[in-house]
N, C-alpha and C positions, 0 to 999 in steps of 0.2 A: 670609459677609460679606467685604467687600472696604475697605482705606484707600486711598480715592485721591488721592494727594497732586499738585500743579501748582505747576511753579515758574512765573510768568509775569512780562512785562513790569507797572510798574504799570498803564500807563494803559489795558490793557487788562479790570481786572479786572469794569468795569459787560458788557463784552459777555460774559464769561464769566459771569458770574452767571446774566443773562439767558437766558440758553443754558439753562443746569442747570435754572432755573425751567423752561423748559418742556416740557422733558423729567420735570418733575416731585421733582425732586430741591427736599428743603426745607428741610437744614442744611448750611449750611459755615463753616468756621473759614477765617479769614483774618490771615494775620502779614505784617506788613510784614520783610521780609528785606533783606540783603544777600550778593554772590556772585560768582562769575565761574565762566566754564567757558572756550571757545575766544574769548570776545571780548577776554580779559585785561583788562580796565579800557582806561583810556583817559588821556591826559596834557590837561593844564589851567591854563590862566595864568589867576594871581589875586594881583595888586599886582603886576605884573610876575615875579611868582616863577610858576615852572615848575614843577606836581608832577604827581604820578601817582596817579589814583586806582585803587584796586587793585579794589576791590567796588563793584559796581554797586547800586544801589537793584532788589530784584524785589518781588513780593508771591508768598507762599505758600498756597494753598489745600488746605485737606484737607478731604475728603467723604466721611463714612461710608454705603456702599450693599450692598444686596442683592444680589448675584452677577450674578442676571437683568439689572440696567441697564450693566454693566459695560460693556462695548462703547459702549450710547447715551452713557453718561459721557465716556469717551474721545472720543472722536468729535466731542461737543457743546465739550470744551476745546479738543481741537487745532484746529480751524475756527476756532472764535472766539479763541483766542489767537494764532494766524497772522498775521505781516505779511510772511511772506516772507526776513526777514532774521536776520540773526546773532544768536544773546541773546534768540529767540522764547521758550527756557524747555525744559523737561522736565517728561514727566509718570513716574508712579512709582505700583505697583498693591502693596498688601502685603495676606498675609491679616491680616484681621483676629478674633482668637479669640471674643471676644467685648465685647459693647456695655452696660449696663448705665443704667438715665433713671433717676437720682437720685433724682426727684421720685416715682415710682410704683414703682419697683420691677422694673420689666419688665427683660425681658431679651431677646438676640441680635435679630433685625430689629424684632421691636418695639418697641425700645429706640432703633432710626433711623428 
């Protein structure tokens, strides 16, 4: 089993979704973030004062999948989170040990 985490722009996160649906993928967790990497934030006048904002608004996605779709996963975010530009996001693959569904008991994929 594999976590796959996505940092992405927000307003991208309906076509990433969509993406995952139909490749079949049928949980994700989604956190509203904030972050920077190479874009550094950006500066902003408000009442006439000058500041800088350091952390950008992202959203974070994490998807617990079966090995086997790991490639389609990938593939299905970096497409649909692309616009070409600076602060598109990072994706991030960890193993993950195991999975356990609260509610029944099950465990490792069938538990995602």
């Amino acid at each position: 089993m594999k976590l796959v985490t996505a940092i992405i722009k927000p307003f991208k996160l309906d076509d990433v979704r969509e993406a995952l649906s139909e490749i079949g993928v049928q949980g994700v967790t989604v956190t509203e973030v904030k972050g920077f990497g190479r874009q550094k934030g950006h500066t902003e006048l408000y009442r006439g004062a000058e500041y800088v904002v350091d952390f950008l608004p992202k959203v974070k996605l994490e998807v617990a999948i079966s090995e086997d779709l790991l490639d389609q996963v990938i593939e299905a975010v970096a497409k649909a989170a692309n616009t070409g530009k600076i602060g598109d996001g990072k994706i991030f693959v960890t193993n993950l040990e195991q999975a356990i569904r609260i509610r029944t008991g099950e465990t490792g994929t069938d538990a995602i």
